[in-house]
C-alpha positions in Angstrom: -16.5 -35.1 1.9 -18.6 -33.9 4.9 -17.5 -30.4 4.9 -19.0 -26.6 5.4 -17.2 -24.6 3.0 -16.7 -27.7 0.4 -18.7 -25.5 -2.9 -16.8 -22.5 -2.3 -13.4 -24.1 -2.1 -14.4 -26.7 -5.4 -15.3 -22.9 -7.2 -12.2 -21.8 -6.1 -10.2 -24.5 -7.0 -12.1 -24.2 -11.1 -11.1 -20.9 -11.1 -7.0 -21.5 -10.5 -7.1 -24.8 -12.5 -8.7 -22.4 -15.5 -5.5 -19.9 -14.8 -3.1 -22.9 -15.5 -4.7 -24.1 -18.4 -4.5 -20.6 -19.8 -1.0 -20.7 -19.3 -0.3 -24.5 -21.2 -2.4 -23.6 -23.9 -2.2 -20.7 -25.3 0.9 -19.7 -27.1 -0.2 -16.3 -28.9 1.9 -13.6 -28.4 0.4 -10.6 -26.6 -1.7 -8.7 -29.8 0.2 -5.4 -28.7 4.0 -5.6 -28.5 4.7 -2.8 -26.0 6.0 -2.9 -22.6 3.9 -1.5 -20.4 5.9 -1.1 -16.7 4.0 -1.1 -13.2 5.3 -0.9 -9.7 3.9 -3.7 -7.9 0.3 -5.1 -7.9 -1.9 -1.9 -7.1 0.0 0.0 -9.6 -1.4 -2.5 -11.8 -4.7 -2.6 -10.9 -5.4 1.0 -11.5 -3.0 2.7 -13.8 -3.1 -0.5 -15.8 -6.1 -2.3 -15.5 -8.7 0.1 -14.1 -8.0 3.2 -16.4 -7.8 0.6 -19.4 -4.0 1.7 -20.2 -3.3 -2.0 -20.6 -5.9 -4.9 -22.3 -6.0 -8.3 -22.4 -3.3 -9.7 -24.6 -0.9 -6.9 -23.9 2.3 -7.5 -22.6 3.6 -6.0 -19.4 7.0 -5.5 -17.2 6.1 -5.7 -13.2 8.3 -5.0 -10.2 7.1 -6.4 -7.0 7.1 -9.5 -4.8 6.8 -12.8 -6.6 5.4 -15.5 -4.0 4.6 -19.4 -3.9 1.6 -17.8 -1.3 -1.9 -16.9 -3.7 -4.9 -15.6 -2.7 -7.5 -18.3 -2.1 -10.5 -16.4 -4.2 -8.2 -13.8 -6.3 -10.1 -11.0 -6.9 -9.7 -6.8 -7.5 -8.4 -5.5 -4.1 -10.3 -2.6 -5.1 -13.5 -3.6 -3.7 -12.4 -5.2 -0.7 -13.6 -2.1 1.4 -16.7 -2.0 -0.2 -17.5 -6.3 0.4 -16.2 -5.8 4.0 -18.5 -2.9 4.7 -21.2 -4.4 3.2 -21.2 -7.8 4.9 -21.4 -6.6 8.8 -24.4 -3.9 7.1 -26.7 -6.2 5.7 -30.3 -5.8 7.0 -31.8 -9.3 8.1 -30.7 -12.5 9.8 -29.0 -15.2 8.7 -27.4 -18.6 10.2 -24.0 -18.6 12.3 -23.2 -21.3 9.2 -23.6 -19.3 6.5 -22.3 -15.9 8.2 -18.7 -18.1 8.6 -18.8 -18.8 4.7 -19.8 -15.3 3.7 -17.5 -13.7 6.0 -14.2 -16.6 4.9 -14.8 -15.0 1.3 -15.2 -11.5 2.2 -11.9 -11.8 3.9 -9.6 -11.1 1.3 -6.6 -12.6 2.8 -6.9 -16.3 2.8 -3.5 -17.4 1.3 -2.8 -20.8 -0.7 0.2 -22.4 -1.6 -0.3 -24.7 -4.1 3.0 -26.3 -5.1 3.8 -27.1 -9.1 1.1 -28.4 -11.0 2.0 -30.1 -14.6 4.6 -28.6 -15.4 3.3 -25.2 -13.9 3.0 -23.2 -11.0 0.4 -20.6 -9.6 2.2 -17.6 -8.0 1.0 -14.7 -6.4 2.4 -11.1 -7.6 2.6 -8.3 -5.1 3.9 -4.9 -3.7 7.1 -5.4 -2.4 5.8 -5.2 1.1 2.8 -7.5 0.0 -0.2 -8.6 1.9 -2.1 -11.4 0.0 -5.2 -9.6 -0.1 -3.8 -7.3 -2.4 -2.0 -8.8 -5.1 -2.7 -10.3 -8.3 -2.6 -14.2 -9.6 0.3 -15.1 -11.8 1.1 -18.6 -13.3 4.5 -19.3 -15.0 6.5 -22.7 -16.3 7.9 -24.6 -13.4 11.1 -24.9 -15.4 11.6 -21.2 -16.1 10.6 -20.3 -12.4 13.4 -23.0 -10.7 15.8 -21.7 -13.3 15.8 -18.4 -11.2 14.4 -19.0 -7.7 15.7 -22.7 -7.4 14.2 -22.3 -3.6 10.7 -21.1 -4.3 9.1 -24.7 -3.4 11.1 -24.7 0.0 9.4 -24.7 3.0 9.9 -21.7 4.6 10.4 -19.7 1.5 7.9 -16.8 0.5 8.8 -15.2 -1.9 11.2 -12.4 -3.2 11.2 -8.9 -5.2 11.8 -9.3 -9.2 11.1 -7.9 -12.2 8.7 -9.8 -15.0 7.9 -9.3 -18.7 4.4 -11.2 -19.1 1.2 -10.8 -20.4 -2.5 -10.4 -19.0 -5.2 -12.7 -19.4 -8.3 -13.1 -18.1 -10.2 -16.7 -16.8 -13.7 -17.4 -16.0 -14.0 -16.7 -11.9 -16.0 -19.6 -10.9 -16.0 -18.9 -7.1 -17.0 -15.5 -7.9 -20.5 -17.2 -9.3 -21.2 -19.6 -6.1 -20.8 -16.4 -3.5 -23.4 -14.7 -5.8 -25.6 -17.0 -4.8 -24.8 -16.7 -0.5 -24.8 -13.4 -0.8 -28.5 -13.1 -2.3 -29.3 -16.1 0.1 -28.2 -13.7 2.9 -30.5 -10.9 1.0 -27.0 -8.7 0.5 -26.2 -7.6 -3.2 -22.5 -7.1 -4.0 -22.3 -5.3 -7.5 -18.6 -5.5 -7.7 -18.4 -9.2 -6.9 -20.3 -9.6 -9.6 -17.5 -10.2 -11.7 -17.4 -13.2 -14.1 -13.8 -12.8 -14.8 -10.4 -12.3 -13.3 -7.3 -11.1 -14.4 -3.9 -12.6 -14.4 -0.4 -12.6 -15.6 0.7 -15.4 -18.0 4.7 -15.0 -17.1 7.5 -15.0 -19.4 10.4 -14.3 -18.1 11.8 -13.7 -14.5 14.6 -11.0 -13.2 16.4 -11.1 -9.6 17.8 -7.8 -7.9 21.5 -8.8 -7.1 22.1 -6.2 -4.4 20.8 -7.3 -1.2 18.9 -4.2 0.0 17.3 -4.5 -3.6 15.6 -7.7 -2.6 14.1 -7.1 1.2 10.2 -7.8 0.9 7.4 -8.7 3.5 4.1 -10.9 2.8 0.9 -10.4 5.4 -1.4 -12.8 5.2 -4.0 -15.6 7.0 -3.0 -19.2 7.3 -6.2 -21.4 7.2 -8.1 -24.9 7.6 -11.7 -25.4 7.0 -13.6 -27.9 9.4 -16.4 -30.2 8.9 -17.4 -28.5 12.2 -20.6 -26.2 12.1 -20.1 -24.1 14.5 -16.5 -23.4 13.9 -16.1 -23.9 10.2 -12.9 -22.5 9.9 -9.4 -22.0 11.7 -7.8 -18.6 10.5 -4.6 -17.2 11.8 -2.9 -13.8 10.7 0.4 -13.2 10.1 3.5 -12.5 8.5 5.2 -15.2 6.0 8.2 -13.2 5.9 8.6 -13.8 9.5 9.2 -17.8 10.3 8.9 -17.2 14.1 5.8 -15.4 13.9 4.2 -17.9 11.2 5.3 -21.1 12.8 3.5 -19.1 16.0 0.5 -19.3 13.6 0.7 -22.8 12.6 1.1 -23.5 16.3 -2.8 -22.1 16.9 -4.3 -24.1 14.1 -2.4 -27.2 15.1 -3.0 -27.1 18.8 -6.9 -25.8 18.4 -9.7 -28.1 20.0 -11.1 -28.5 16.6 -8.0 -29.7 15.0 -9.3 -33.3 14.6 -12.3 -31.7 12.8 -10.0 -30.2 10.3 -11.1 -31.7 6.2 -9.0 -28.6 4.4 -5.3 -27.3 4.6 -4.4 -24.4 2.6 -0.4 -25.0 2.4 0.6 -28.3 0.1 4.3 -28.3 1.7 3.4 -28.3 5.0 0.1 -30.2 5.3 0.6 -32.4 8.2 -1.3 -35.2 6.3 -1.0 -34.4 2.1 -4.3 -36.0 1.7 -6.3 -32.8 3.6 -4.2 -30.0 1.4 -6.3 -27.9 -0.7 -4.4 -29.1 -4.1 -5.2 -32.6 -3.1 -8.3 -32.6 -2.9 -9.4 -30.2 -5.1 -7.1 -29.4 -8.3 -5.5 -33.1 -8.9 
């Protein structure tokens, strides 16, 4: 496949297939059996994870925006200030080409929607008024997620606040490895993408708010395509999912673009126009 950003999205895609084989596989019950409650995903990542009130193997209750939309490299919010900052800073030159890939990962926002995979589905865990690049990766049985949203793989669906008892795990971050090696390429070192691990919630059991004003939730995000095209490697839009006029507006952008016909990648599996370019596809079946 003749294609710019092909060994960042194949790391990507090892990284979310290592998530769902976490979740198949291993049955052990979370080594501390305490509830530890956190109000949406950056509660999470701080109280929880950063000031080490919650380890891996504990179990956890979260309240916040379940979502079919992930983040396409999943990853601490917590240093996306310092990876932006860094990345228009760098002393030196490097290629239009490789600038594009560096600055695709930087951006936190790239969303994916995968679609069930055996038997299991990647979801994306937010603040109630979520934007992709701050969230955290879930992955829960396909059964037990239809059994409560019975519309999450709908098309215009994205997502809804609930309440979930999991636990947290962590998987090997493989894309998190292959931008090590741009960013020293482009002579810039990123110590806190130096991870080799991410975090994620193995999910156990779902809860709906019944009252309607209990449920209203946002999701910001970027709808993309990657190009076999090296000057324009990538068609990004920016938008809200919660909003079908404004994201079918975005659709509308990538769809219409001159350099639609050089598209190889398409981050949404429900709405690819052709299912053989989707990101799943290609790259996790």
């Amino acid at each position: 496949m003749d294609i710019i950003a092909k060994p960042l999205l194949e790391a990507a895609a090892q990284t979310l297939v290592g998530v769902l084989g976490g979740c198949a596989f291993d049955k052990i019950k979370g080594k501390i059996f305490k509830t530890n409650t956190f109000d949406g995903a950056f509660d999470l990542w701080q109280r929880g994870i950063h000031c080490k009130n919650i380890d891996i193997g504990d179990t956890l209750a979260f309240d916040g925006l379940i979502s079919p939309y992930v983040q396409l490299f999943p990853r601490d919010p917590y240093t996306n200030a310092e990876r932006w900052n860094q990345l228009y800073s760098f002393p030196g030159k490097i290629s239009a080409e490789d600038f594009s890939n560096l600055e695709f990962y930087a951006g936190s926002d790239d969303a994916l929607r995968t679609g069930p995979i055996n038997g299991e589905t990647l979801v994306g865990l937010y603040n109630r008024y979520g934007y992709i690049g701050e969230g955290i990766l879930g992955v829960v049985p396909t059964k037990t997620l239809l059994k409560k949203v019975p519309e999450f793989f709908n098309k215009s669906y994205f997502g809804t606040r609930v309440r979930i008892k999991g636990t947290l795990a962590k998987c090997p971050a493989q894309h998190g490895f292959v931008a090590q090696g741009m960013f020293l390429k482009a002579g810039i070192q990123f110590q806190q993408d130096s991870y080799s691990e991410i975090p994620y919630v193995k999910i156990d059991s779902i809860q709906l708010y019944n009252n309607e004003m209990d449920r209203i939730s946002s999701l910001l995000g970027s709808p993309w395509a990657a190009t076999n095209d090296k000057k324009n490697p990538y068609l990004v839009q920016y938008g809200y999912f919660s909003n079908q006029r404004e994201i079918n507006n975005c659709l509308k952008n990538i769809y219409t673009s001159p350099k639609w016909d050089s598209v190889r990648v398409y981050y949404d599996t429900l709405t690819s126009p052709t299912p053989s370019i989707s990101f799943t596809s290609q790259f996790i079946y």
